[in-house]
Structures are given as structure tokens and as C-alpha cells.
N, C-alpha and C positions, 0 to 999 in steps of 0.2 A: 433470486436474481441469477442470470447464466453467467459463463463465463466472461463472454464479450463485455457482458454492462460493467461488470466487477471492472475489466483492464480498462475500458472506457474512463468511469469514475475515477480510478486511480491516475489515469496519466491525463486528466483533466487538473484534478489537484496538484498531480507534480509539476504543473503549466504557470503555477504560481510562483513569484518572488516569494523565496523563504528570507527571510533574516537571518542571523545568527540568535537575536534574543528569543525570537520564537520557534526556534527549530526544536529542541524539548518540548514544548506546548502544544498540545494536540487537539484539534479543534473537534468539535462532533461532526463534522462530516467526515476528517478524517477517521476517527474509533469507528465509525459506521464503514465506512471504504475499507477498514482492515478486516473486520470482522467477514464482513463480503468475502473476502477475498480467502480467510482462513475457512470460510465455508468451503469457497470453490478448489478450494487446495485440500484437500483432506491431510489430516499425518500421513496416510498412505502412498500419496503420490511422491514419488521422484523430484529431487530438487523442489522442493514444497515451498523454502526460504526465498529460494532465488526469482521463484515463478512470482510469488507475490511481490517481490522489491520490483521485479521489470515490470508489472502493475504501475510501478508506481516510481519511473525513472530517474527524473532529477532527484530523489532522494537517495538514491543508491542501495547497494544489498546490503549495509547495514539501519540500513532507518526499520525497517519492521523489525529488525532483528532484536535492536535497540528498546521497543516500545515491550 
């Protein structure tokens, strides 16, 4: 998966109403949109945290960080 589709799929999902009860609960599309995303981010890259959170906006730069 490139880059695009990764931020794509992510700020597709962050387009959704979260709750509060299901904001811990991670559904498989999200585990599948993170892991995308920690592909496209290797440890090597710069701001590696921050690139995959703004993947993934309405959650903020703590929700991946979180998971």
C-alpha cells in the first residue's frame, strides 16, 4: 500500500463519529489502517508518531500513540 492510500484510509476513518465508549476499541479496519501506516512510516523516518496520527486527524497525535 503507498503512501497516499495509507493517509487516505486513515482520514477516511477519522471522518467518523467516535464515541467516548468506543474510543479504546479498535475495530479491524482500524489495526489494519495502523499497521499500513507503521509500514509507511518506518522507525527511521522523522516524526514517524506525528506523520501517522495526521493519517489519521480527528483522533489526534495521541491515538496511535495510545494503541
Amino acid at each position: 500500500m503507498d503512501l497516499e492510500s495509507v493517509i487516505k484510509t486513515g482520514k477516511s476513518l477519522s471522518e467518523r463519529k467516535i464515541d467516548h465508549e468506543r474510543r479504546n476499541r479498535w475495530t479491524s479496519a482500524e489495526n489494519v489502517a495502523l499497521i499500513n501506516a507503521l509500514k509507511a512510516f518506518p522507525k527511521d523516518v522523522t516524526m514517524r508518531w506525528e506523520n501517522i496520527a495526521d493519517a489519521f486527524e480527528e483522533y489526534g497525535n495521541t491515538w496511535a500513540v495510545e494503541k
